[in-house]
N, C-alpha and C positions, 0 to 999 in steps of 0.2 A: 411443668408448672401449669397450673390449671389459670381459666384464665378469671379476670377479677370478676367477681359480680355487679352486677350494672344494673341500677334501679331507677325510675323516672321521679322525676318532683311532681306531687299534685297538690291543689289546695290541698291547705290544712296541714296538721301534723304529721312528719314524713319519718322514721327511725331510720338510723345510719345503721349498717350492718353490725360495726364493732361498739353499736352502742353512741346514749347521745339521739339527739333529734334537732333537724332543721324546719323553718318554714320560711317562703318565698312571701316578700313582702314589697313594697313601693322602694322600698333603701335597701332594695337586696336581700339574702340571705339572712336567719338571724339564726344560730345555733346554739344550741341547748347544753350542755356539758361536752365536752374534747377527751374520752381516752386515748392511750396511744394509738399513733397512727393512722387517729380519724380522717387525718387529712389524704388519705392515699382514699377514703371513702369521696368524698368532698371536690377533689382535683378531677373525676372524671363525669361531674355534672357540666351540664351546658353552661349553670352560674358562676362554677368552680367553688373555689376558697371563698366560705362566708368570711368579711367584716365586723359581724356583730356576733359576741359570745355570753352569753347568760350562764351566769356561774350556778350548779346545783347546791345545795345546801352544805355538803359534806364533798371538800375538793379530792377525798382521799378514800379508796376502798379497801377496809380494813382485811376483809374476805378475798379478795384478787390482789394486793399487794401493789395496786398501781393508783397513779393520780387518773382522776376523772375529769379534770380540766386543765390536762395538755398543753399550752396556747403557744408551745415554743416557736412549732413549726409554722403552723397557719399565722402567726408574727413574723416568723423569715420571710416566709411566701410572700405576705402582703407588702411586706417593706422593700425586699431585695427584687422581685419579681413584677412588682404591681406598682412599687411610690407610692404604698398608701397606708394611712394609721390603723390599727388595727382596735374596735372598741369590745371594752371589755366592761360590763355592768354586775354588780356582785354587791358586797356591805362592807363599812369601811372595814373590817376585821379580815375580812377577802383581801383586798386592798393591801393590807399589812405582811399578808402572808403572801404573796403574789408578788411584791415591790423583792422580796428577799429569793423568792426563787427563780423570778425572771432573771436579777441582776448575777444571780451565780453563774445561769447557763449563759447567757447571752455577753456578760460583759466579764465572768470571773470575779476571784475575790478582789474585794476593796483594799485587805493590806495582804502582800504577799515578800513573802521575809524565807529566802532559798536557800540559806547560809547553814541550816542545821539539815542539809539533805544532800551536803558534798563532801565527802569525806576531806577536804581541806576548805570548807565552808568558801567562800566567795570569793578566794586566790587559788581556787580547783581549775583543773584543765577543763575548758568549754566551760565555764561556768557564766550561764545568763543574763542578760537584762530583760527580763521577763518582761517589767512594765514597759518600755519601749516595747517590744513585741506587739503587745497586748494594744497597746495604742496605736500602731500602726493598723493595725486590724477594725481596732474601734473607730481610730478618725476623731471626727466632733461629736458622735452621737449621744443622747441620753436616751435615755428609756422613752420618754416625753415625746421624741423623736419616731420612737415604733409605737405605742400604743396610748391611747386615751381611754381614762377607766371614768368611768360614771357609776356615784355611790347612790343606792335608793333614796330618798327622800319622801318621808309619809308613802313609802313603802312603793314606789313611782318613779320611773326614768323614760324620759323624752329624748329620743335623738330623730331627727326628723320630722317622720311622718309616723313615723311609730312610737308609741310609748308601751314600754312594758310591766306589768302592775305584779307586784309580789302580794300572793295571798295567805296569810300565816298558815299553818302545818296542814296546806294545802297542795302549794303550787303556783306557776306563773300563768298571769292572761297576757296574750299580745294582741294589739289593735294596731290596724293600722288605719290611718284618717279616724278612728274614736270606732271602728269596727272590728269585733272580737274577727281573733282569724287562725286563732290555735290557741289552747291550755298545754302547759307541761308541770308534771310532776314535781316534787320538790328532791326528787332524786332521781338518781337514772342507774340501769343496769348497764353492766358489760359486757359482750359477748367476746368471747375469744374466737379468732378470726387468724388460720395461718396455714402454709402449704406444709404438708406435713412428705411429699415427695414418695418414695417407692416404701418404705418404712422396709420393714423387717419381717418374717414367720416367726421367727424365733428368737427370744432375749438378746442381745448383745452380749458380744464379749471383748472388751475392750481388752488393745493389743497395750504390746508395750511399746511402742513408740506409734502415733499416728497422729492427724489434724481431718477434723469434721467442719464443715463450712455448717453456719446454722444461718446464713444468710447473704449472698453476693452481693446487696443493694443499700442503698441509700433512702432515707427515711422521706422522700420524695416521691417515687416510685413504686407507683400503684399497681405492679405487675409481678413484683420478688419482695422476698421478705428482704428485713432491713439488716445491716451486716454482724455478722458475730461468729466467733467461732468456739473452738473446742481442742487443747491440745490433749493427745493422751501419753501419757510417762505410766510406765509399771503399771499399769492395769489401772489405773487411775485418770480422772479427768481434769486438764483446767480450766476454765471457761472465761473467756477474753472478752470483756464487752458485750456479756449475753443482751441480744435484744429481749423484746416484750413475751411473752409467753413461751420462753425457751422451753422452759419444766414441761407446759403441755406439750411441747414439740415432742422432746424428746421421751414422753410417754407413749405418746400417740407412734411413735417411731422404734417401739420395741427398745426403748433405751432405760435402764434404771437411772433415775436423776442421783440413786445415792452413789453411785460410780466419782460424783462429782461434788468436792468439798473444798476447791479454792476458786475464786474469782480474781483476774487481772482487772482493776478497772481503772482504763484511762485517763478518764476526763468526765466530767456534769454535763454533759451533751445530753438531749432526751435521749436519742436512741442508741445512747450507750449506757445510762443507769438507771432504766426505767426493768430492766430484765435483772439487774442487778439487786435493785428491793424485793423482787418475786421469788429471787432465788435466795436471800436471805429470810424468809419469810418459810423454809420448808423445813422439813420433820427433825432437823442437826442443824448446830451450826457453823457455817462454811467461814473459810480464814478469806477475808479480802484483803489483797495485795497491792497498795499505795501508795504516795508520799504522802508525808501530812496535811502538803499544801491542800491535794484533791481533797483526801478523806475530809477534811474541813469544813470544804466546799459542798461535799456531800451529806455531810453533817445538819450544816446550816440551811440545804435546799428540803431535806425531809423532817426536820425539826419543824420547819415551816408550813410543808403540807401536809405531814400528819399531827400534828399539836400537840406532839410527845416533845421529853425534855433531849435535851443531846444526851444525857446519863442513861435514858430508856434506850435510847435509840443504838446506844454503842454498847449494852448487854445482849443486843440482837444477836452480835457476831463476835468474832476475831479478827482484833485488826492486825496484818503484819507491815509496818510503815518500812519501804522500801530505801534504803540508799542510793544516788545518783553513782554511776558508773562504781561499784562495790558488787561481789558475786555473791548473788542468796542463791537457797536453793527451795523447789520446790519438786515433794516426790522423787530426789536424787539428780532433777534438771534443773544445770545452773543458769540462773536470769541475769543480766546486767542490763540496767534500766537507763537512759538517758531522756531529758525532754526535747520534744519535737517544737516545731516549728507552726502555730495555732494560735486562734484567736483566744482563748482560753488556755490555763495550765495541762499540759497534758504529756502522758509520757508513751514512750514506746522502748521496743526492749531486743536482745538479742537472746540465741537461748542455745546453751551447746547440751548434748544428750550420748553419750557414748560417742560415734564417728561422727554424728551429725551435725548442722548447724543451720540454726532459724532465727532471720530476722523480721519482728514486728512492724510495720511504721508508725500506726495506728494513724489519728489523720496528724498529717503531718503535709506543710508547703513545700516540696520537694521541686522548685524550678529554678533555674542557675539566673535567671533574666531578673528576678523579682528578687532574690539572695543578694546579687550587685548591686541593685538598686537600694534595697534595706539596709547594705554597708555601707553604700555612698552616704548614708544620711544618716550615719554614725551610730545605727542600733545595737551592733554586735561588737562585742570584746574582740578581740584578735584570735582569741582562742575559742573562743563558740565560733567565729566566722571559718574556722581553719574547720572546725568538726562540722559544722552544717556541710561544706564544699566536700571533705573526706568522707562520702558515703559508701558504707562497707560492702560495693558490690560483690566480693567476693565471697559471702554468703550460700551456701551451697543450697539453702529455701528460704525467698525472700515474698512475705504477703507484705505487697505496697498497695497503698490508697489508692482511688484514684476519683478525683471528683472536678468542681467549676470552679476556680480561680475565684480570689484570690485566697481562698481557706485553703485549698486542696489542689494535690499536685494534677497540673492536665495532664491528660492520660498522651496526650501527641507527644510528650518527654518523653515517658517511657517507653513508647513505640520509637523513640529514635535513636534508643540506646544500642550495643554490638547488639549482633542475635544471640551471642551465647548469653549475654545477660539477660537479657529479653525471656530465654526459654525459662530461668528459674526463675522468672517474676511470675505468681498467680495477682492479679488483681483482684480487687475485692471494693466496696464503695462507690460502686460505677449499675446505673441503668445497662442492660442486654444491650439495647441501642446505641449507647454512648460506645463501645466495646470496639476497635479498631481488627475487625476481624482479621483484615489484610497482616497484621503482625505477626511476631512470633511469640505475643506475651498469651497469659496461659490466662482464663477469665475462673473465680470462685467457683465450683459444683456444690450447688445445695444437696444437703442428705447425706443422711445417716450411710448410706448406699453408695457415694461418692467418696464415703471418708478416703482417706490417701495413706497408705503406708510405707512410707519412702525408708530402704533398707538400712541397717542398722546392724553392729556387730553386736549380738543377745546378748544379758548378761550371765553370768555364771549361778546367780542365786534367786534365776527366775521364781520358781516353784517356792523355793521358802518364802520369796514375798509375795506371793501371794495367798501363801496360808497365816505368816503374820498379819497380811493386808485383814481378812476375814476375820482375825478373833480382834483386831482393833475397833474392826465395826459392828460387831456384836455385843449388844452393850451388857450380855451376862459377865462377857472374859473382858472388857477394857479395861477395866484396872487390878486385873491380874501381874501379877512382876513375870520378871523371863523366869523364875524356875519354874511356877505352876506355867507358865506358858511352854517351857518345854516339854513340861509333863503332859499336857494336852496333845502337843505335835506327836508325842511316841504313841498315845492309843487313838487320834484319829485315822480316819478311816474312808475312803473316797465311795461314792458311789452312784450309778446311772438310773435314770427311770424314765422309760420313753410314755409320751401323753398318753394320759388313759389308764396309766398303772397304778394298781390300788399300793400305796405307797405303807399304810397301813387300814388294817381290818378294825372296826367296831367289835369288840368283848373279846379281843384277844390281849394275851397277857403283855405287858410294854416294857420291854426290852433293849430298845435303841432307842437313843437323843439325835436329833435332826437336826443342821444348820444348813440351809438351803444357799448355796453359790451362786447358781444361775436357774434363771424358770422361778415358776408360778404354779404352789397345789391350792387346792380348794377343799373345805372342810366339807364333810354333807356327814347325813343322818343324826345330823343335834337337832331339839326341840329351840328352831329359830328361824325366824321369816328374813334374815338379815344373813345376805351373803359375804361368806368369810374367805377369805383369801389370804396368804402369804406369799411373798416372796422375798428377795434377795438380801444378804445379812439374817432372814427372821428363821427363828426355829421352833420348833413343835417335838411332843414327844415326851416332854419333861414330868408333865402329868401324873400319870400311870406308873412311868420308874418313882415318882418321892411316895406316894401313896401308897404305892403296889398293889392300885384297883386297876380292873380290866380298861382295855382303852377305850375313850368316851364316845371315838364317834371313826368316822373313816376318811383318810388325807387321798385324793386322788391327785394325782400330775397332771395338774391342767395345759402344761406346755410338757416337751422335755425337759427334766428335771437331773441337775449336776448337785451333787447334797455332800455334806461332812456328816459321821456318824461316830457317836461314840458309846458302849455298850456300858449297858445298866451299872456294872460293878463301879466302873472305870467315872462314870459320873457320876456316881454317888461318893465316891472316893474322891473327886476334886473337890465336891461343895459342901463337904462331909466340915461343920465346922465354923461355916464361913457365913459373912452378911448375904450370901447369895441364898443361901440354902433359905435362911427367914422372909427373901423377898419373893420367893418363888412358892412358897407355901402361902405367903398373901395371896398369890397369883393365883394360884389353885382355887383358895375359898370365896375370891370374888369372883370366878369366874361360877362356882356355882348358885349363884346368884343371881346369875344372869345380867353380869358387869356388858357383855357384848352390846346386847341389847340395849340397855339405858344409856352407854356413851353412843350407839350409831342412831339412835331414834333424838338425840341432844341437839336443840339448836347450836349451842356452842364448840360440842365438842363431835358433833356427827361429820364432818368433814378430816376429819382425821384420817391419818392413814392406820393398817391395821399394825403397824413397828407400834406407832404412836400409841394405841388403845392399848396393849401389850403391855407399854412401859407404867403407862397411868395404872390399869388392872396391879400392876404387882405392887403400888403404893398403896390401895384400898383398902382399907378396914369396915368391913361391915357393923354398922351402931343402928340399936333402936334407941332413940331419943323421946323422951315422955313431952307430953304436952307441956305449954308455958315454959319452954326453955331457952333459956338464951344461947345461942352458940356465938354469936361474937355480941359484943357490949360497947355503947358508945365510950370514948374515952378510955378503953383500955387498950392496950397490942392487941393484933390479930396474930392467934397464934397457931390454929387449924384454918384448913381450906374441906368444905363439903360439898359433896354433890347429891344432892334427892334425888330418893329413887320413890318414895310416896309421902303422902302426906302433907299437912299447911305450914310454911313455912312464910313467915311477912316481914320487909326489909319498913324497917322503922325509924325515919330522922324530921327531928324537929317534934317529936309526935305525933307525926302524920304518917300512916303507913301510904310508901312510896312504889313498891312491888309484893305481889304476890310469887316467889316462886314454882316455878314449874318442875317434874321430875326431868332428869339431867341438866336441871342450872346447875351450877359453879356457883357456893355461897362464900362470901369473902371479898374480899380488899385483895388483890392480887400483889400490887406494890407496896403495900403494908405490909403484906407478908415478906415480901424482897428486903423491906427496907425499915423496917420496926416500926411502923408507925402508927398511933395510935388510929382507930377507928373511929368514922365519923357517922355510924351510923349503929343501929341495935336489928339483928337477925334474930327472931324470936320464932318456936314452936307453936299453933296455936292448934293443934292436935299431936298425937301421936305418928312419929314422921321415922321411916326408915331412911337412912343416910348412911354415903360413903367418907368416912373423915380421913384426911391427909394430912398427916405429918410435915410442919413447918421447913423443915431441913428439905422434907423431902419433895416436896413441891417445887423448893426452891430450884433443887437439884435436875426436876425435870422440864424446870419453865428454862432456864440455862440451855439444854438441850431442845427446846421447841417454841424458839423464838413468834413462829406464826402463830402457836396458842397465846402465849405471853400476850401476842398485839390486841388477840380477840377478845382476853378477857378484862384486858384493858379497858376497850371501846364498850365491852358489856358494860362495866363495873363504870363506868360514864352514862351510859346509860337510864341506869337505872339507879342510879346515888345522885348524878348532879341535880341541881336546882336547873 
């Protein structure tokens, strides 16, 4: 683990590493926007944990997928740690949106109704009294209790000796005694900030049965990343609690993020759904696994800091709403879920795999001393107190919590349990420090490099799934039935290419379809300043076989490269017929167009990944549009989506033109398009304008599949329409 970075306070404006700015003032600290885990920035200054937090304009970044004003933790710290209120200054609308995401994490939902999540609803074995729970934990507190918010007034707020002045679509002054003593922006950036450990040379390859720690530590803990992991089933990933910038983790870690398309998520905690929107926010979308209660909860916390409707916000993903003690499965590995023992709703889960078997806790109060006393004073049914006390130590891999009383079991329990149970406990949620080395419990390994393979009798039909795994994530053959999919399996074809191998030649004739398994090639000798790249699920090749023109450029293996191949006849005979063959012939004519170039030079759409550009390219239809033309009209459906590639194109409401387009905007109502609605604004030609037009259905079809563009084109389409 490297160790944290360490920076001094000086006058004036000072930037936190992960983003965010503080300056030192007569009343302490006053800090500038919170993304995650600024506080592990924050905790190792001389003044520690600021006090005072000045909300940025925009609490939600549409482009990193996370809140920019945090205040969970540095609210625990100050309360639990310090006895002290924590002020939070922002506009009543902040105010509004803040009262709703504070009260999910911190105190859980207002009505919570568990009777439709037991498979014998509230006469179920162990079935809870949540709200006692939940108040044992809370006590008398209100919110009122941890934090004081202070709304501008004639654009001005005093606390102390300081007052801070909001200056319109400018940014903040702070004075203090009436002396300027920092400006801050009206917005802030994020850096991404994480130990990425020994990483990889070469792609992963995820086994069939394993666990990856992506984090041992607690969202306190300025020294390890915060906890989360990764189970893998069949070649596939689940991801339990991802913390904050998992995705770049495990990029930066040689790891394909698409390996991974289901999320377990526990509970509204920051540092357990703040990794959870980032990874809903990538190129597919992934199934999250819940009970209603959370999902709700998490509904109502992001409803709140992004100002999308819950309806937007639950087209993001898949939800699969969990039953209490009921067996689902996920990738062939059966879950059975119960809730734990927390100050919030939360669940944890067991997981059996072939021989195997793994138990979650997630945080959960796991101490016999604090259990008795919870009974004595009549919180538990008889049958939740019998299951809290029955814990399944016989668990053959057990990841328990371990954290500070009274949330979190102390870790001195489980150092006092037999040693053989001891040896199968890894811990996780625990500082290096806190870690009771003298024991026999076993503490998280971060990395990709640590993953754990504990043995497992194989299954018999490895190899076929993971050649169905591969056409399901290839979005040519996903919705192929099983006969053309077994017509597939009999003429594919395996094959190796070590780094540096010209995979194919420039002007020679294209004969073979590429699906790339494992590794990364890279295109060269196209007329483009824009580095192209492929890897895993994506393929190449397809070009030159529908055409029958020479091949347009040269694919080299940028890494070693593992590929499926299937020969010219053989795939002209699958799509011989089919809507695929017409989407791929799109694909072709905008790509000579030079479709690469205009979506990676796109503010909106340059962040893509190269699956994603691929997908969009084969819905493109290249149009010259003549001047004075309307392509959407106020008060009718929006029934195309375009994107300029040249030419004036001007967004017109009220009769006031409100944007000029640029070449690669996105012209359109995005959720209009979703949702029929009419348009409130007129998109007119005032030259002769080349443009890419997309088919209503088909749009629809690919915002479905790329939730993180959806959010973007949202925030655009806000942007530049609202008032």
């Amino acid at each position: 683990m490297q160790d944290h970075e360490v920076f001094t306070i000086s006058p004036g404006l000072n930037q936190l590493p992960r983003g965010g700015y503080v300056v030192p003032t007569s009343s302490g600290l006053v800090q500038f926007g919170a993304p995650p885990e600024t506080i592990k920035d924050t905790m190792i200054l001389p003044e520690k944990v600021p006090r005072i937090f000045v909300l940025p304009d925009q609490m939600f970044s549409i482009e990193k997928g996370i809140a920019v004003a945090e205040l969970e933790f540095p609210i625990y710290y100050n309360h639990f740690l310090c006895q002290k209120k924590t002020y939070i200054l922002g506009t009543q609308e902040q105010y509004d949106q803040l009262m709703i995401v504070l009260s999910e994490s911190v105190f859980g939902p207002e009505n919570i109704d568990l009777s439709g999540e037991y498979p014998n609803g509230d006469k179920s074995e162990g079935f809870p009294d949540i709200k006692a729970e939940i108040k044992f934990f809370r006590g008398d507190r209100k919110l009122e209790d941890l934090i004081h918010f202070g709304v501008f007034k004639k654009n001005r707020i005093q606390i102390n000796n300081v007052t801070v002045e909001r200056v319109d679509k400018k940014g903040f002054n702070v004075y203090d005694e009436d002396k300027l003593v920092a400006e801050f922006p009206l917005t802030i950036d994020y850096r991404i900030k994480h130990d990425v450990g020994a990483g990889l040379p070469e792609p992963y390859e995820a086994p069939e049965f394993g666990i990856t720690c992506l984090g041992p530590s607690h969202g306190f803990d300025p020294k390890d990343n915060t906890s989360g992991f990764i189970i893998w089933v069949n070649g596939r990933g689940i991801m339990i609690d991802p913390p904050v910038n998992s995705t770049e983790w495990l990029r930066s870690s040689n790891v394909n993020p698409k390996l991974i398309d289901h999320i377990i998520l526990t509970h509204t905690h920051a540092d357990h759904d703040a990794g959870t929107f980032q990874k809903i926010l990538e190129e597919f979308p992934v199934e999250i696994h819940t009970t209603e209660t959370i999902m709700s909860s998490f509904i109502r916390k992001y409803t709140a800091l992004t100002k999308m409707s819950e309806i937007q916000l639950y087209n993001l993903f898949k939800f699969k709403a969990v039953m209490i003690d009921t067996p689902m499965f996920i990738e062939g590995a059966k879950f059975i879920y119960h809730y734990t023992l927390h100050s919030i709703p939360t669940i944890g889960f067991r997981m059996h795999y072939q021989d195997q078997s793994f138990l979650y806790t997630s945080d959960h109060l796991n101490d016999p001393v604090t259990l008795e006393k919870m009974n004595g004073m009549g919180m538990f049914p008889e049958s939740r107190h019998k299951f809290l006390q029955s814990f399944p130590w016989h668990y053959k891999i057990i990841y328990h919590e371990g954290g500070i009383p009274p949330l979190h079991t102390p870790v001195a329990y489980l150092a006092s349990l037999p040693e053989e149970v001891q040896k199968k406990i890894t811990v996780y949620h625990i500082a290096r420090k806190d870690f009771p080395e003298s024991s026999h419990l076993n503490m998280a390994k971060f990395g990709i490099e640590n993953t754990l393979y504990p043995k497992i009798t194989a299954s018999k039909h490895v190899d076929a799934i993971k050649l169905l795994d591969v056409l399901n994530h290839v979005d040519l053959f996903r919705d192929f039935g099983i006969t053309k999919a077994r017509e597939i399996l009999m003429v594919i074809k395996e094959v190796n290419y070590n780094r540096g191998d010209y995979i194919i030649r420039k002007d020679t004739p294209g004969d073979t379809f590429f699906i790339i398994i494992s590794g990364n090639v890279t295109v060269s000798g196209i007329d483009s300043d824009v580095k192209k790249t492929y890897g895993k699920y994506e393929y190449f090749g397809e070009g030159s076989i529908i055409t029958g023109e020479t091949r347009s450029a040269d694919i080299i293996a940028e890494t070693d490269v593992y590929a499926l191949t299937i020969e010219r006849a053989a795939f002209l005979h699958l799509i011989s017929g089919t809507q695929l063959e017409k989407e791929l012939r799109k694909l072709i004519n905008a790509r000579k167009s030079n479709s690469w170039d205009i979506l990676s030079k796109s503010a909106i759409f340059g962040s893509m990944t190269s699956h994603q550009k691929t997908q969009i390219e084969s819905l493109m239809k290249l149009t010259r549009i003549k001047a004075n033309t309307n392509l959407i009209e106020v008060n009718k459906p929006v029934e195309m989506g375009y994107i300029l590639i040249s030419g004036n194109v001007q967004l017109i409401k009220n009769g006031e033109v409100k944007y000029e387009f640029k070449p690669g905007d996105f012209i359109g109502d995005i959720f209009g398009l979703l949702k029929n609605i009419k348009s409130t604004f007129t998109a007119k030609t005032t030259s002769e304008a080349e443009i890419y037009m997309i088919d209503h259905e088909d749009i629809s079809t690919y915002i479905q599949k790329n939730p993180g563009i959806y959010m973007r084109l949202v925030r655009f389409h806000e942007e530049i329409v609202e008032d």
